[in-house]
C-alpha positions as CSV (number, residue, x, y, z in Angstrom):
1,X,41.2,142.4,126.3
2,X,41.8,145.8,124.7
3,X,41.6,146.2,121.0
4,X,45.7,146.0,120.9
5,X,46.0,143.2,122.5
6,X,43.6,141.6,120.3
7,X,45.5,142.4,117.2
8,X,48.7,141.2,119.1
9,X,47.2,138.1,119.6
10,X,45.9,137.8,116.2
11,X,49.1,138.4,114.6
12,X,50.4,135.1,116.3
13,X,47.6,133.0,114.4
14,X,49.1,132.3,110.8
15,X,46.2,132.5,109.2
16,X,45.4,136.7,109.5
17,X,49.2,137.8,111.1
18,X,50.2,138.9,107.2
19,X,46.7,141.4,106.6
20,X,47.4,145.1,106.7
21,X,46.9,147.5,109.9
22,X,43.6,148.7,109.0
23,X,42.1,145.2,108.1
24,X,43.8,143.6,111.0
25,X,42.2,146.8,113.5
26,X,38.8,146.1,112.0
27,X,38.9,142.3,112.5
28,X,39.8,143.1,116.0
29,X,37.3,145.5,116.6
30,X,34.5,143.1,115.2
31,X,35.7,140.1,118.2
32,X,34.7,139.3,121.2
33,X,37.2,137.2,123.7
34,X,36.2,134.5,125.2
35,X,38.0,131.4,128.0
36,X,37.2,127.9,127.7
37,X,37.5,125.7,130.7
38,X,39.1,122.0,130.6
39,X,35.8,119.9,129.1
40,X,33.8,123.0,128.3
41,X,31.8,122.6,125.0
42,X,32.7,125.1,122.1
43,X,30.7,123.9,120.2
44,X,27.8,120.5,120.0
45,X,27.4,118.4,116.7
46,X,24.6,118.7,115.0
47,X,24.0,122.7,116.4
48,X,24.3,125.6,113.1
49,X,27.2,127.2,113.1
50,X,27.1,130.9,114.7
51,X,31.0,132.0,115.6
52,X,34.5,131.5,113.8
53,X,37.2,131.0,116.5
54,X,40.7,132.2,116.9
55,X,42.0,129.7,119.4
56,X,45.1,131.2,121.4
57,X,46.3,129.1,124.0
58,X,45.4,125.8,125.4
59,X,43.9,122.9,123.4
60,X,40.8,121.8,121.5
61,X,39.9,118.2,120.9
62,X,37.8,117.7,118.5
63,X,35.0,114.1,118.1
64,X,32.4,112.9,115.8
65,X,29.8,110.0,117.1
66,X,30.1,106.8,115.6
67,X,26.9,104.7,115.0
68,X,27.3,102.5,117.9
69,X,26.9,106.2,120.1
70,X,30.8,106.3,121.0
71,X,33.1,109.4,119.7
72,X,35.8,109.2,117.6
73,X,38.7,111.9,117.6
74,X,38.7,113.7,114.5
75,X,41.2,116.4,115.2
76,X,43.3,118.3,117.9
77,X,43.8,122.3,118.2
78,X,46.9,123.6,119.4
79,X,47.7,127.2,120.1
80,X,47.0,129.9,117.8
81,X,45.1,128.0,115.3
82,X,41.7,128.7,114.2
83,X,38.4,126.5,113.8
84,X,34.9,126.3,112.7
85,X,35.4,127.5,109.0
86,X,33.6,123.7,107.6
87,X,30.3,124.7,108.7
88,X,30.3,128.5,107.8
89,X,31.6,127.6,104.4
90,X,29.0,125.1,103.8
91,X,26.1,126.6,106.1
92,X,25.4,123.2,107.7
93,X,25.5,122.2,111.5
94,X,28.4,121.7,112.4
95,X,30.0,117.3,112.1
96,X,31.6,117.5,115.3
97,X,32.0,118.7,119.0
98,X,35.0,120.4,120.0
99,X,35.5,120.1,123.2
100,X,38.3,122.2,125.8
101,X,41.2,120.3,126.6
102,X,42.9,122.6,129.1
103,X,41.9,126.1,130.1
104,X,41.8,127.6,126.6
105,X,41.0,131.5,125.2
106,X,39.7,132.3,122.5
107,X,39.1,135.5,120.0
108,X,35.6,135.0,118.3
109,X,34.0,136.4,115.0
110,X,30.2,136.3,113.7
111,X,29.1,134.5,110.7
112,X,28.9,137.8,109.2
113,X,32.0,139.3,109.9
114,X,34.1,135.7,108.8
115,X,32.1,135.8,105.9
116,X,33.1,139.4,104.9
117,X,37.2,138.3,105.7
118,X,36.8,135.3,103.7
119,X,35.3,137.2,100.9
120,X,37.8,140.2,100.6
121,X,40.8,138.3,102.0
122,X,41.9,135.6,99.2
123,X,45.2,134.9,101.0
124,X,42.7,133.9,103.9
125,X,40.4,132.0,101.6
126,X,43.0,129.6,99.8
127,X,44.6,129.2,103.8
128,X,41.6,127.8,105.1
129,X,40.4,125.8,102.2
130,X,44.4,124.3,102.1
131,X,44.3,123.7,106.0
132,X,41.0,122.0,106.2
133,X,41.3,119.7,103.0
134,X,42.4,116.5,105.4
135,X,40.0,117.4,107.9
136,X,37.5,116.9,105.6
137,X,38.8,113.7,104.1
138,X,39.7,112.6,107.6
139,X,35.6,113.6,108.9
140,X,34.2,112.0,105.9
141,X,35.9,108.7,106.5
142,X,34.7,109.2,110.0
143,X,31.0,110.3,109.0
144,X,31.5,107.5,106.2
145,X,31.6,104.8,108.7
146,X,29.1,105.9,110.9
147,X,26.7,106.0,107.5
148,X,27.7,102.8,106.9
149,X,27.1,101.5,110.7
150,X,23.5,102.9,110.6
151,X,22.7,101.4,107.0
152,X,24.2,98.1,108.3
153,X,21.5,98.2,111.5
154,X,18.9,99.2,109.4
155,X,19.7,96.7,106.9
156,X,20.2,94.3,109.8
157,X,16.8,95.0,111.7
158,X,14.8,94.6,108.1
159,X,16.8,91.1,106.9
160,X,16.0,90.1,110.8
161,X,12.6,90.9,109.8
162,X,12.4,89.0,106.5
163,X,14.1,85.6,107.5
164,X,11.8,85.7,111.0
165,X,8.1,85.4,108.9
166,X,9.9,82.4,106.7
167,X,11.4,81.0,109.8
168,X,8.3,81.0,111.7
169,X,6.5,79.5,109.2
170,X,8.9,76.9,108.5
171,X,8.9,76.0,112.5
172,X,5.1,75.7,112.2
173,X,5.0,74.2,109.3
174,X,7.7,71.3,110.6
175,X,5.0,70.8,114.1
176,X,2.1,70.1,112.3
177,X,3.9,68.2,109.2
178,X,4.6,65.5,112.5
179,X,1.4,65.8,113.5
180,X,0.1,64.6,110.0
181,X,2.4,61.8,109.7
182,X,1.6,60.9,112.8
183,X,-2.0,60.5,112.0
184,X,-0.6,58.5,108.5
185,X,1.1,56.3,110.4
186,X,-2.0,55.6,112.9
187,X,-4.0,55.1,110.2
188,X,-2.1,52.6,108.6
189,X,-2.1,51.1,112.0
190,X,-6.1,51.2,112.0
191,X,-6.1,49.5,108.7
192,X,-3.8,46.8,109.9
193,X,-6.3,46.2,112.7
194,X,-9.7,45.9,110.3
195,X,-8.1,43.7,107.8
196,X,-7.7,45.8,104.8
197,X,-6.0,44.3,101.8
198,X,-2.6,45.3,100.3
199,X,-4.7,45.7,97.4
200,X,-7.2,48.0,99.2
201,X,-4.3,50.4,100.4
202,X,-2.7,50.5,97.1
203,X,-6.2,51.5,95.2
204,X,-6.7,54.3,97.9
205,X,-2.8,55.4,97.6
206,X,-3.7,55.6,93.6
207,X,-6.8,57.4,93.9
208,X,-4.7,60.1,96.4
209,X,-1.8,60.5,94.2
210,X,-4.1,61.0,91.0
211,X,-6.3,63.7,92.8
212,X,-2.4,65.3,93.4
213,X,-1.8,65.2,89.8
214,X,-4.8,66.8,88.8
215,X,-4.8,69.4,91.2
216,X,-1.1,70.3,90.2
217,X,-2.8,70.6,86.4
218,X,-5.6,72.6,87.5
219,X,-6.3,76.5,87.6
220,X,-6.5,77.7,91.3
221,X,-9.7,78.1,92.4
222,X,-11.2,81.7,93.9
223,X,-12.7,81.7,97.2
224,X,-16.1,81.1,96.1
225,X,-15.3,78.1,94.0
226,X,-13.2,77.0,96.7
227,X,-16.0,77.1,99.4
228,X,-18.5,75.5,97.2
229,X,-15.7,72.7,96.7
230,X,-14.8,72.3,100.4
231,X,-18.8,72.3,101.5
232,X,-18.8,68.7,98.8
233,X,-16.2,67.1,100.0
234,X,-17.3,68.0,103.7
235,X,-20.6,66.7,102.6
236,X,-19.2,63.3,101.7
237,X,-17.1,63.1,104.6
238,X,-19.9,63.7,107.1
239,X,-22.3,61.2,105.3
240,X,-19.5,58.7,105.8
241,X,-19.0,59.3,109.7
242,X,-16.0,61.3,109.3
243,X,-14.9,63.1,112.4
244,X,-14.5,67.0,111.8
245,X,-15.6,66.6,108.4
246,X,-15.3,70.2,107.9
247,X,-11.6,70.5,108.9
248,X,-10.4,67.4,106.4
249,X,-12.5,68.7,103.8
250,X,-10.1,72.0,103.5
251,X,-6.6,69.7,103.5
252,X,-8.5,67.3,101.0
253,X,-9.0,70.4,98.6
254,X,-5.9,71.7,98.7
255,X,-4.4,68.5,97.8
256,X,-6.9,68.5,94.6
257,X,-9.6,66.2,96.0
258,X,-13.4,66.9,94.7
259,X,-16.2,65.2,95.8
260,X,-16.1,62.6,92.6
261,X,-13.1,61.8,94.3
262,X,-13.9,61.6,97.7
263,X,-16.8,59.5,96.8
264,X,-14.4,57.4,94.9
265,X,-12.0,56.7,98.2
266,X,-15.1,55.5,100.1
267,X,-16.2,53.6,97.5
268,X,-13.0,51.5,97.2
269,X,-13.6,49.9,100.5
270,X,-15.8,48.5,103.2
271,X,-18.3,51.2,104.5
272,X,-17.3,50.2,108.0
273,X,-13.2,51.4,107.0
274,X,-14.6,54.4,104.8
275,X,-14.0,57.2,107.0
276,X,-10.8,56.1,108.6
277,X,-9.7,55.9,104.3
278,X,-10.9,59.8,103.8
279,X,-9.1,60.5,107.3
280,X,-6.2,58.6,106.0
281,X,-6.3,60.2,102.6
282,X,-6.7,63.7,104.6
283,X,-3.8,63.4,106.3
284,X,-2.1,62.5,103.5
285,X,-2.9,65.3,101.5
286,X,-2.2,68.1,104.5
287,X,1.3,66.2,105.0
288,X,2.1,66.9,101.5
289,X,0.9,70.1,102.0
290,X,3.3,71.1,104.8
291,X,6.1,69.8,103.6
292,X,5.6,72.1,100.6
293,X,5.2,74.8,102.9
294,X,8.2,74.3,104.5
295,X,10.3,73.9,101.4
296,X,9.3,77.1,100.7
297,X,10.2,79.0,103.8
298,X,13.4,77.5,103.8
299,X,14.1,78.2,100.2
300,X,12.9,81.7,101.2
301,X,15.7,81.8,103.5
302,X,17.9,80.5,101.8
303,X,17.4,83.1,98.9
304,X,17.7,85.6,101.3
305,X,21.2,84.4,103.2
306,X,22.3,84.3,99.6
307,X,21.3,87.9,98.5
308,X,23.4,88.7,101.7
309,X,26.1,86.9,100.2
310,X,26.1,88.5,97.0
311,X,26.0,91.8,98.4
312,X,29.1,92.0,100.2
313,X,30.5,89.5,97.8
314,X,31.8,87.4,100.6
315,X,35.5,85.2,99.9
316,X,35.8,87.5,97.1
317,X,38.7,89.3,95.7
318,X,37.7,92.9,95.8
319,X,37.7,93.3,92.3
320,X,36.1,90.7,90.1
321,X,34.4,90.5,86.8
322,X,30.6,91.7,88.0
323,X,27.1,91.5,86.4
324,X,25.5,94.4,87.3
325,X,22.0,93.6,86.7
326,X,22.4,91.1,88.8
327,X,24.1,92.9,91.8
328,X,20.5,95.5,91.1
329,X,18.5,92.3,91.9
330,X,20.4,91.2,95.2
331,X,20.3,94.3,96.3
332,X,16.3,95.2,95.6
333,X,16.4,91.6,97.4
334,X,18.3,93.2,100.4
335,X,16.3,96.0,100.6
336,X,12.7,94.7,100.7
337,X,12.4,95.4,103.8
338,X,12.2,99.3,102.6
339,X,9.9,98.3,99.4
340,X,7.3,96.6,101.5
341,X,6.4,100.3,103.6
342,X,3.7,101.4,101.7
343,X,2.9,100.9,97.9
344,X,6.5,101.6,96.5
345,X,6.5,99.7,92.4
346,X,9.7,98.7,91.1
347,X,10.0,98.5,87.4
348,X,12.9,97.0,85.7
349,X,14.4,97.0,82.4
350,X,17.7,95.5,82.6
351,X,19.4,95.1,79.6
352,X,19.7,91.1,79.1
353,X,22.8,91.2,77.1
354,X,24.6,93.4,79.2
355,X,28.1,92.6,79.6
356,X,30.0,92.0,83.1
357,X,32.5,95.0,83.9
358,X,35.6,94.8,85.9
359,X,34.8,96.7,89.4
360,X,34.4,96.7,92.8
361,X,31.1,94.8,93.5
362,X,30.4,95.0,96.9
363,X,31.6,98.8,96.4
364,X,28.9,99.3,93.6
365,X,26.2,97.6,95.9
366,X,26.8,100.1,98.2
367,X,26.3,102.8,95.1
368,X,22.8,101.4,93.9
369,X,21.9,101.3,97.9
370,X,22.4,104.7,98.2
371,X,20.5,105.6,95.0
372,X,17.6,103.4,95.9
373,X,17.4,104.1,99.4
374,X,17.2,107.8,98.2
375,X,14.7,107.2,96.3
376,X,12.4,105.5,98.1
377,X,12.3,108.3,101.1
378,X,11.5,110.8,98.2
379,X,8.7,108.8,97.6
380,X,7.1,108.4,101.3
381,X,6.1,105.3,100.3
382,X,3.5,106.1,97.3
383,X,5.3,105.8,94.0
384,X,7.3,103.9,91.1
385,X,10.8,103.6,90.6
386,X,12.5,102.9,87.4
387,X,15.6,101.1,87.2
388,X,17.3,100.9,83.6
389,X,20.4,99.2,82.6
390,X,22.0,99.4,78.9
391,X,25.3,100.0,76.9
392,X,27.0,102.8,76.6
393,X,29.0,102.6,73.9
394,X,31.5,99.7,72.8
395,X,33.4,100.9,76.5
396,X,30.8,101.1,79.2
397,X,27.4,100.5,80.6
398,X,25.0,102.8,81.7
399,X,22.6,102.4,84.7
400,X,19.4,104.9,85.3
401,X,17.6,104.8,88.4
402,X,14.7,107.0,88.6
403,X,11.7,108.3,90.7
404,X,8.7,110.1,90.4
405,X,8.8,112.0,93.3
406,X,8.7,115.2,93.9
407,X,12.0,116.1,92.7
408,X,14.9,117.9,94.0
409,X,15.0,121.7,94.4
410,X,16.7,123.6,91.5
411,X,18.8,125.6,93.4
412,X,20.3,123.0,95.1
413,X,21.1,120.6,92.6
414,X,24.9,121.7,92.3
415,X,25.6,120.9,95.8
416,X,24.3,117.2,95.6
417,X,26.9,115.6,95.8
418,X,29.0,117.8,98.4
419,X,30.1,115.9,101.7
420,X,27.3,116.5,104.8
421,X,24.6,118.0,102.4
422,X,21.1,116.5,102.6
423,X,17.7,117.7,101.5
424,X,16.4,115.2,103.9
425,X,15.4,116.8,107.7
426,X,17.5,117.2,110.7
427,X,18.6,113.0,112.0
428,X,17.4,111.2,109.0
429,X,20.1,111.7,106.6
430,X,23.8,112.4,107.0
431,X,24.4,114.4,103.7
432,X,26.9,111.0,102.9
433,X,25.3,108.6,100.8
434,X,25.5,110.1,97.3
435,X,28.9,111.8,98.5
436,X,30.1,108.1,98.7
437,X,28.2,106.8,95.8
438,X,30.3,109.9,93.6
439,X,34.0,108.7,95.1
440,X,33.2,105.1,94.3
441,X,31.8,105.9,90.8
442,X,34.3,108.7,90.0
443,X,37.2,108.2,92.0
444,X,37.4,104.0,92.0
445,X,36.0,103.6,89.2
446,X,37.1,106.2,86.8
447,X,32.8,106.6,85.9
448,X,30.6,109.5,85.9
449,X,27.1,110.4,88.0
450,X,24.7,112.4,86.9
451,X,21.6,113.9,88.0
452,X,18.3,114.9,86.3
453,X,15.7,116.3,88.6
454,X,12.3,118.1,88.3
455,X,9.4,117.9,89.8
456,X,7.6,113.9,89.0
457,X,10.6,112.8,87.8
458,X,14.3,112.3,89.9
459,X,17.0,110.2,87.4
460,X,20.7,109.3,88.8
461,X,22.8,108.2,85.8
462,X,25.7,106.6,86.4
463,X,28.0,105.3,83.6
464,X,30.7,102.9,84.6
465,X,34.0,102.0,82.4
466,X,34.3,97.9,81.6
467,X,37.5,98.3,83.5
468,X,37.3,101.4,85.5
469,X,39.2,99.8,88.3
470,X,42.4,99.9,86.4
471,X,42.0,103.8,85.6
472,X,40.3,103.4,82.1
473,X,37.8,106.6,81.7
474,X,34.6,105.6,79.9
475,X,34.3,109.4,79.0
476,X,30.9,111.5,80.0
477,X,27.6,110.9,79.6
């Protein structure tokens, strides 16, 4: 294509056709042409931008990847229309891959020479910023999802992680808690068969629950002090014909027995029925054991199915009154998973009389997530992170979450909160979570964000109206 019949072309694309002879010469003279074939790529997602493209006949269709790997549609070129201005403007790769739908030519620029016709051009300028406001809102709902989608996985794969150990334990814990009341029962049985008094059972049932109260009163021993206690007891049991003396001796001292004690149970009856009594006791004592253990790991689950709960404040109404301190704890309680890597401290100082606000809970879960989760890749797993709550006034409460990390560049602070910007490296952050923690702060809930960065010390503060949702501006911090 000759240089006329590039600026014909060009003066059918509405973006350029009104810029003056010379202008409209030079921007031809600085192209290249180029013919797309049906399924060709123009351009990949994730690759840096190099080219603006005039597109002049044909069709583009343009997709973004979900989480789950499939594409969603995002957009579709028609004839003399123009793309790839996004990811010049903001220097990042580019969100999509635009794709040929039918044979389709093109007229391309460099980076350099689009940036040199955005910067002398305004008319150009303010028509490419206007034409590309909803495909940005439409991408970031798009990119949005897909952030959410991989959080929820991740989130997922670490709760999975969390209820398994309790689970586990709770499965082993229920095997063996039949096994010990098994050997109750058959020691009961045993009794039945020597002869032992009613009044013999009930003095060794005494002795057992009083060597339960007294442990429950008593300071837990180290494990010297423990293995001292254990090598007694096993003594005892050993000089009494106990089998595995050594094995009941470590269920009778968790269960608070001492060898004053155990000398005590075999002194209550017959020598010949002494060890099956310690056994009995033994077994006792472990069952009790287990069945705390498994209370435990069920409560453990239970705490954690109820963190879930709170989070995404299921059978809801999507506004309620919320407590925010408490929506901090469920979700430090959703994110362990992410705390336990490494030796990551959480300090809080939550404000005790803070009031409840009117908001969007499961919304500002999803803001404290992003904060958190922010913070503790800055720290790589080595570091403390602050979390603060107070009032702000007689109208709003404030929340602080900082890090002592190493801090966000200076020169970059500004663009923070922009949509697809991320300090992080190429596939581990999507430039989207404090993009969506700003719209649901500012834009749902009529708050502010701030940010306060330097090197040890990284502080997000977010002030949120008591009834934001209803468009009441708590002011600035």
């Amino acid at each position: 294509m000759t240089v006329e019949e590039r600026i014909a072309e060009l003066r059918q694309v509405e973006l350029v056709a009104a810029l003056g002879d010379d202008r409209m010469r030079w921007l031809a003279e600085h192209a290249e042409d180029r013919v797309y074939e049906p399924g060709e790529v123009i351009f990949a997602e994730g690759e840096l931008p190099t080219h603006f493209f005039f597109m002049l006949d044909g069709g583009v269709e343009t997709t973004s990847r979900l989480g789950d790997g499939e594409e969603a549609s995002v957009v579709s070129h028609r004839q003399y229309t123009f793309l790839g201005a996004i990811s010049l403007l903001n220097g990042l790769p580019y969100p999509g891959t635009s794709r040929a739908a039918r044979r389709t030519r093109a007229i391309l620029i460099t980076e350099d020479t689009f940036n040199d016709l955005i910067r002398d051009e305004a008319a150009v300028r303010r028509t490419v910023l206007q034409a590309f406001q909803p495909v940005f809102e439409r991408w970031g709902q798009i990119q949005g999802q897909r952030e959410k989608l991989a959080a929820l996985g991740e989130m997922s794969a670490g709760l999975a992680h969390e209820l398994n150990n309790p689970a586990s334990a709770a499965g082993r814990a229920a095997h063996d808690l039949a096994e010990a009341l098994a050997a109750v029962q058959a020691g009961i049985g045993r009794f039945a068969e020597r002869g032992v008094s009613p009044e013999t059972l009930a003095t060794l049932a005494t002795t057992a629950a009083k060597a339960r109260a007294k442990a429950a009163d008593a300071e837990e021993l180290d494990a010297l002090e423990r293995s001292d206690r254990e090598s007694e007891v096993g003594e005892v049991l050993e000089a009494h014909g106990v089998e595995d003396p050594w094995d009941l001796a470590a269920d009778l001292v968790d269960a608070g027995v001492d060898r004053s004690c155990a000398e005590s149970v075999a002194a209550s009856v017959d020598r010949e029925v002494a060890a099956d009594a310690l056994t009995w006791v033994a077994a006792g004592a472990r069952a009790e054991g287990l069945a705390r253990e498994l209370s435990e790991a069920t409560g453990r689950i239970a705490t954690l199915v109820g963190a879930v709960k709170e989070y995404s404040y299921m059978d809801q109404a999507p506004s309620q009154d919320v407590d925010v301190n408490r929506g901090i704890k469920t979700t430090l309680t959703v994110l362990l998973h992410k705390l336990k890597k490494g030796d990551v401290r959480i300090v809080k100082e939550l404000d005790p009389d803070l009031p409840q606000i009117h908001a969007y809970g499961s919304e500002l879960n999803q803001v404290w997530t992003n904060l958190l989760d922010n913070a503790i890749d800055a720290l790589d797993g080595d570091g403390t992170i602050t979390i603060r709550t107070a009032r702000g006034g007689d109208d709003a409460v404030l929340v602080e979450i900082a890090d002592d990390g190493p801090g966000i560049p200076k020169e970059v602070q500004s663009r923070i909160f922009e949509p697809f910007f991320t300090t992080k490296d190429v596939g581990k952050g999507t430039g989207l979570g404090l993009d969506v923690a700003w719209r649901i702060v500012v834009q749902r809930h009529h708050g502010d964000i701030r940010l306060d960065s330097r090197p040890g010390e990284t502080r997000f503060t977010v002030r949120l109206p008591m009834d934001g949702v209803n468009g009441s501006n708590g002011g600035s911090v």
